[in-house]
C-alpha positions in Angstrom: 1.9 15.1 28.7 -2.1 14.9 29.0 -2.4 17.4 25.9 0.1 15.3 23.4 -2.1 12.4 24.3 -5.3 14.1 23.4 -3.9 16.2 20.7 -5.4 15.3 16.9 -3.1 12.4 15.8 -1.9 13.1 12.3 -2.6 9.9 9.6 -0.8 9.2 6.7 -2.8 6.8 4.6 -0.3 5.1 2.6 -2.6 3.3 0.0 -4.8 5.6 -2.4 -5.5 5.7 -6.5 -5.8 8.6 -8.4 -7.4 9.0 -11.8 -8.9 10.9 -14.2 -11.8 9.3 -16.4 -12.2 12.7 -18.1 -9.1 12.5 -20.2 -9.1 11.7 -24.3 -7.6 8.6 -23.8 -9.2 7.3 -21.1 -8.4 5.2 -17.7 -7.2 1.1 -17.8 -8.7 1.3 -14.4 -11.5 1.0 -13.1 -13.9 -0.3 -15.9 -16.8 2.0 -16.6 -19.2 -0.7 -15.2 -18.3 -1.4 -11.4 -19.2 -0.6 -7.8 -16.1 1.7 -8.1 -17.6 5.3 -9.1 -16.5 5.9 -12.6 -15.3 9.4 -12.3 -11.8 11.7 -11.2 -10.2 10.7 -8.4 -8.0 13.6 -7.7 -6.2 15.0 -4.4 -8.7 17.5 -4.2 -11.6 14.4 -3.9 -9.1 13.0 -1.4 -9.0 15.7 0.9 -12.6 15.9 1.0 -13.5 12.3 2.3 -10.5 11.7 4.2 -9.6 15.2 6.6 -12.4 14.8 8.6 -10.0 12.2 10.1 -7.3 13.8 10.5 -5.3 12.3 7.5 -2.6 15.0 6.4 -0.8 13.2 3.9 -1.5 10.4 1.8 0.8 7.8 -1.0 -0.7 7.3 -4.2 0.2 3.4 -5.2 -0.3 2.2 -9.2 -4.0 1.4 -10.9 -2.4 1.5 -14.5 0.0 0.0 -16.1 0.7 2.8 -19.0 4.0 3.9 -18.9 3.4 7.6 -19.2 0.6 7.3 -16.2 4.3 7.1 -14.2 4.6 11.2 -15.1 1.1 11.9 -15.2 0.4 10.8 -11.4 3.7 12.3 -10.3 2.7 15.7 -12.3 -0.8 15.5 -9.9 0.8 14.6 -6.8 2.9 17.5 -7.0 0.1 20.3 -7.5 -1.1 19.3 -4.2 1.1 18.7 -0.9 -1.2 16.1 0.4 0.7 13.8 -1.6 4.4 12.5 -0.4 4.4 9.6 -2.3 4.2 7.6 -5.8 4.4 4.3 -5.6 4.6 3.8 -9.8 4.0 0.6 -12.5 7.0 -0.6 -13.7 8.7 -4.0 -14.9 11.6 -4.9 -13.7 14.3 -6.3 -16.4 11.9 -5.1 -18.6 13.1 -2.9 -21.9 14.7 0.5 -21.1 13.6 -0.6 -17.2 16.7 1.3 -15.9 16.4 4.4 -17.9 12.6 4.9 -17.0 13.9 4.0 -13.0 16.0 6.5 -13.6 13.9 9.4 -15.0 10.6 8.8 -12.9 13.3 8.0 -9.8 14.8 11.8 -9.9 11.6 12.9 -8.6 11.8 12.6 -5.0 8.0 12.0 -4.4 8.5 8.8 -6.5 9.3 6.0 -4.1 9.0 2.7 -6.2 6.8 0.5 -7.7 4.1 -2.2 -7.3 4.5 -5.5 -9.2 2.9 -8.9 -7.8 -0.4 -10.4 -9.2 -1.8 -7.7 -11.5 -2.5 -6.6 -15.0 -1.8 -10.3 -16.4 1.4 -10.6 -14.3 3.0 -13.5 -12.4 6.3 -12.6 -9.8 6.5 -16.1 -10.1 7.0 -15.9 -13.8 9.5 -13.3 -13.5 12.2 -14.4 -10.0 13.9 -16.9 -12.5 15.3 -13.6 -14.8 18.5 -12.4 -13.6 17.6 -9.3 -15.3 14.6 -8.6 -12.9 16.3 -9.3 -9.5 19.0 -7.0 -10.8 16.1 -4.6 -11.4 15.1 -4.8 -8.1 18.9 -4.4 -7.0 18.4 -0.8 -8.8 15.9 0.0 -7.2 17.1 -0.9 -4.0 20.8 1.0 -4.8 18.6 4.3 -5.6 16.9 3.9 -2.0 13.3 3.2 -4.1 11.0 0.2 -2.8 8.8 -2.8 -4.0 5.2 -3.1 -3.2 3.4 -6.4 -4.3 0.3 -8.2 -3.9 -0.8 -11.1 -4.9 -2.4 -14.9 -3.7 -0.6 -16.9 -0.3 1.9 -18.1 -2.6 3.1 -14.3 -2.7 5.0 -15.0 0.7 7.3 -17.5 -0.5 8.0 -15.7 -3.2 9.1 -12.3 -1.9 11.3 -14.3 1.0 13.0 -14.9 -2.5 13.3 -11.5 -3.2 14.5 -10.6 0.2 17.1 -13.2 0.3 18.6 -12.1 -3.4 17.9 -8.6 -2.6 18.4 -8.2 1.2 18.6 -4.2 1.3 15.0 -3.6 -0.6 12.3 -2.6 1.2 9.0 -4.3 0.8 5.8 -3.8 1.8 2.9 -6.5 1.3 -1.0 -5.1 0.4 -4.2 -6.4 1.5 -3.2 -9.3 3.8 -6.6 -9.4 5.7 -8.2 -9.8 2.2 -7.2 -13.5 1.9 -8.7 -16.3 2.7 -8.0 -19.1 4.8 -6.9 -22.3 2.2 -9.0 -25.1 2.5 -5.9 -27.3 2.6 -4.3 -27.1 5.9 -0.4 -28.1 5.0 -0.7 -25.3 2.2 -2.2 -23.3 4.7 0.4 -24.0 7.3 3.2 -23.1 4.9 1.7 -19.8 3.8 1.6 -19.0 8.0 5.3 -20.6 8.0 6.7 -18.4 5.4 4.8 -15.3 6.1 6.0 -15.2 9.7 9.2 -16.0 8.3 8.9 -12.9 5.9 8.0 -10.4 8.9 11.1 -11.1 10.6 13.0 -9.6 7.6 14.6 -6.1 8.3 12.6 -3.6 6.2 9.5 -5.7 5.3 6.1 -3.9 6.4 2.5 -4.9 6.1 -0.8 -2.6 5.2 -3.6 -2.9 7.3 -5.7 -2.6 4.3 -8.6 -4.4 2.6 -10.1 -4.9 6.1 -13.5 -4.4 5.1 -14.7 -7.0 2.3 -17.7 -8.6 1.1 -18.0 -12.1 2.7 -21.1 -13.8 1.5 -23.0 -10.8 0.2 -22.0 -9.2 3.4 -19.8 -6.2 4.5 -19.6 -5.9 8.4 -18.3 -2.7 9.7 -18.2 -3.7 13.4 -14.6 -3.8 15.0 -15.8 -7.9 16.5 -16.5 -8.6 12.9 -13.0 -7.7 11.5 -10.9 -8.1 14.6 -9.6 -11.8 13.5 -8.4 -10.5 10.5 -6.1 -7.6 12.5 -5.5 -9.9 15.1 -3.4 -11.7 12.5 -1.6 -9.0 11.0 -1.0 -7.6 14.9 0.5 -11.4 15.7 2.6 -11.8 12.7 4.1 -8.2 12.4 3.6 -6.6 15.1 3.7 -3.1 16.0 6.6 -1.3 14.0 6.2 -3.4 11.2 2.6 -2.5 9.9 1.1 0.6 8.1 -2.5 2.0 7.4 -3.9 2.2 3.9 -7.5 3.1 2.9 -7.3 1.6 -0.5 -9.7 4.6 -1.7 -11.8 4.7 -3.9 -11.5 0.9 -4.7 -13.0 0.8 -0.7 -15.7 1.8 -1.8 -16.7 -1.3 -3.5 -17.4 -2.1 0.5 -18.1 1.3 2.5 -17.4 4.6 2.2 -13.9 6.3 4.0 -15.6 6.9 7.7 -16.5 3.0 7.9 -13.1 2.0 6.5 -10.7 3.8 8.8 -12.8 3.6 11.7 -12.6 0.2 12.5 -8.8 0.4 12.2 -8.6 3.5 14.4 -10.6 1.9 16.9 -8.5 -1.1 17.3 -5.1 0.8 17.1 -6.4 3.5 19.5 -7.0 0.6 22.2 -3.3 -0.3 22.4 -2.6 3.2 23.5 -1.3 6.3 21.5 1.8 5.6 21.0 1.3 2.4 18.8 -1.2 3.9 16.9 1.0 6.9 16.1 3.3 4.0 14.8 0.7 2.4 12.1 -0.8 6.0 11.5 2.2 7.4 10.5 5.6 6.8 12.0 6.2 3.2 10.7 5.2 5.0 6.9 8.5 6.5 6.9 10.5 4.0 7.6 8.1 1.9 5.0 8.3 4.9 2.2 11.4 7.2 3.0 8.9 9.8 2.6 9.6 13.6 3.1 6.9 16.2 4.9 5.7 18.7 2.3 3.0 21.0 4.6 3.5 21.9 8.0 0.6 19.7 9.6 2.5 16.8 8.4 4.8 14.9 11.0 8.3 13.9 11.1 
């Protein structure tokens, strides 16, 4: 019993990008002028920041909205088992939505798509189509899920989702990245709704975004950031949330040691066996993700 506990625990990080800057036509993310570094970001850069940490497996989630980028990640992610999972950039009710589902879907590393508040998008354009809430009941049907992220409103909005789609999994990004509202009946709603949300069957959240500049200031300290868990902790509790680096777009705020550390050392507090549930246990049931290398769990 002593040796399980002390034994390396294996991390899946279930929020990375991958691109490459070196291609003829380019990247639609990140700009070429940024704090993010303007250069590949490939499995094999991956590996290097993050097994020092014992990450064994990590889920790529969208930063393009090119169609093709759909194969092109997938093709990647399969060269290297690191990878089990593509979350992809689709539109749901979009044209020819159902046949692209359908063709990037075959690939079991492929396990759905992000859609919220990017690219020039609004879900709150988009819940009034019948066509996209029967997208999402595709996706749903072919066992595929929905990230999203977006401002507080986002809440309400996917309790929408959930009630038109009840069988979809969805899983929330960057929580601890918002800010309080400075009106305190909107903010009381958002906490109304998102609570509300957590109690959903299959609706996780990503401890992600923990670190961010406040001020001109990024603190690394677990006192500094331990409201913003705290809340997460409160709200979803411990089989409902999941760690995600958010690499390389973290390191806009610190590089991977300072981002996962803070996380591990609040998780590690509350005893091994919750951590091994936002490490990596609570990513399957998030993700539906299969083990492709023997040092992966599950």
């Amino acid at each position: 019993m002593e040796a399980a506990q002390n034994a390396p625990m294996p991390i899946i990080d279930t929020h990375i990008h991958l691109f490459d800057t070196t291609r003829p036509q380019g990247v639609p993310w990140p700009p070429k002028t940024g704090k993010i570094p303007y250069k590949p970001t490939l499995p094999a850069d991956y590996r290097k920041v993050s097994a020092p940490h014992g990450v064994v497996g990590a889920i790529y989630v969208e930063c393009s909205e090119w169609l093709e980028d759909n194969q092109w990640v997938l093709d990647v992610s399969e060269k290297d088992t690191i990878m089990v999972g593509v979350v992809g950039d689709l539109v749901p009710g979009g044209p020819d939505f159902k046949k692209h589902l359908a063709r990037f879907g075959k690939n079991p590393l492929y396990r759905g798509i992000r859609y919220g508040y990017l690219w020039g998008r609004k879900l709150s354009d988009e819940l009034p189509k019948p066509a996209f809430i029967d997208g999402l009941k595709a996706m749903a049907d072919m066992g595929l899920g929905l990230d999203s992220v977006g401002p507080h409103q986002l809440a309400g909005e996917l309790l929408r989702i959930k009630d038109k789609v009840p069988n979809l999994r969805i899983v929330v990004d960057h929580l601890p990245n918002l800010e309080p509202l400075k009106d305190a009946g909107a903010q009381a709603k958002w906490e109304r709704e998102l609570r509300e949300l957590a109690k959903r069957p299959q609706v996780f959240a990503k401890v992600s975004e923990v670190l961010h500049n406040r001020n001109g200031h990024v603190a690394y300290d677990l006192a500094s950031n331990r409201a913003a868990i705290d809340h997460l902790w409160d709200t979803f509790g411990p089989d409902r949330l999941i760690f995600g680096s958010d690499w390389p777009n973290s390191e806009q705020v610190g590089n991977y040691t300072q981002v996962i550390s803070v996380v591990k050392e609040y998780f590690m507090a509350k005893g091994r066996e919750t951590a091994e549930k936002i490490f990596w246990k609570n990513s399957m049931a998030a993700y539906e993700w299969k083990k492709r290398d023997a040092r992966q769990p599950g």
